[in-house]
C-alpha positions in Angstrom: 0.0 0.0 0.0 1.1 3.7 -0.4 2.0 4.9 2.6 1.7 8.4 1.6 -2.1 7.8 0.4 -1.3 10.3 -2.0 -2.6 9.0 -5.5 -0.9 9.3 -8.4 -1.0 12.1 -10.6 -1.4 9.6 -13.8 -3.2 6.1 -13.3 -4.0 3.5 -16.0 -7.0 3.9 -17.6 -8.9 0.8 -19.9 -10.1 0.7 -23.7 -12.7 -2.6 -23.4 -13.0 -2.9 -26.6 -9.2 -3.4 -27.1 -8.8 -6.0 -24.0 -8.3 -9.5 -24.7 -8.7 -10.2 -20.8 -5.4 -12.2 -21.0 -4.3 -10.3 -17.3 -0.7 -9.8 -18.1 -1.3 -6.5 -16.6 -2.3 -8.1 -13.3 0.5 -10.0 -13.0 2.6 -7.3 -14.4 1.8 -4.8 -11.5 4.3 -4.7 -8.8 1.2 -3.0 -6.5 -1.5 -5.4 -7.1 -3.5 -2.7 -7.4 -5.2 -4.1 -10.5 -7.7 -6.8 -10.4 -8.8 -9.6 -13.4 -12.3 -9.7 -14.6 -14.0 -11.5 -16.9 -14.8 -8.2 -18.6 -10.7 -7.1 -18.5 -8.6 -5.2 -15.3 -9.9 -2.7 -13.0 -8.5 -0.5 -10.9 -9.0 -2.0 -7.6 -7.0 0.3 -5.3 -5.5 3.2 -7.1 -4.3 4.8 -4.0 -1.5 1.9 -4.7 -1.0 2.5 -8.1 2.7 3.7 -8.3 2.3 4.8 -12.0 5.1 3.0 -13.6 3.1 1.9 -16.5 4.6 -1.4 -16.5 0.2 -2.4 -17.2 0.8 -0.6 -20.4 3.9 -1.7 -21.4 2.7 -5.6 -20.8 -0.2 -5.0 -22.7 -0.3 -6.9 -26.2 -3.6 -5.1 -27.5 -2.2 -1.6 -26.3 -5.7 -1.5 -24.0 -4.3 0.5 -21.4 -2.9 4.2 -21.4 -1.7 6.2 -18.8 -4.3 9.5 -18.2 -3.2 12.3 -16.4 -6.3 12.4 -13.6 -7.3 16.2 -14.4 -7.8 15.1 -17.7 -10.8 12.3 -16.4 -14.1 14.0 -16.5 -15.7 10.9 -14.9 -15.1 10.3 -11.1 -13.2 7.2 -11.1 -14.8 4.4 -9.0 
């Protein structure tokens, strides 16, 4: 866990219809902040997420990007 609870100022953010749901990005993150789905990763506890992309750079459909968070109009869940 972060143990500044500070989150970060990027955090990965998914394109569904790109996700094979393989969950190399799951495995991939050194936080565990991601979780596996049936329906692709979610961000489980981004207060964790360290933004080091390595979810992005795993990913073999290019499904995840990194988005700066005052660019997300939608609250994040």
């Amino acid at each position: 866990m972060n143990p500044h609870l500070i989150p970060a100022a990027e955090l990965p953010m998914l394109d569904p219809k790109r996700c094979n749901t393989c969950g190399l990005c799951v495995v991939i993150c050194p936080t565990q902040c991601l979780q596996g789905s049936r329906l692709g990763p979610w961000l489980a506890r981004p207060l964790d997420c360290l933004a080091c992309a390595a979810c992005v750079v795993v990913c073999p459909k290019n499904a995840l990007q990194m988005v700066n968070l005052s660019d997300v109009e939608e609250p994040l869940p």
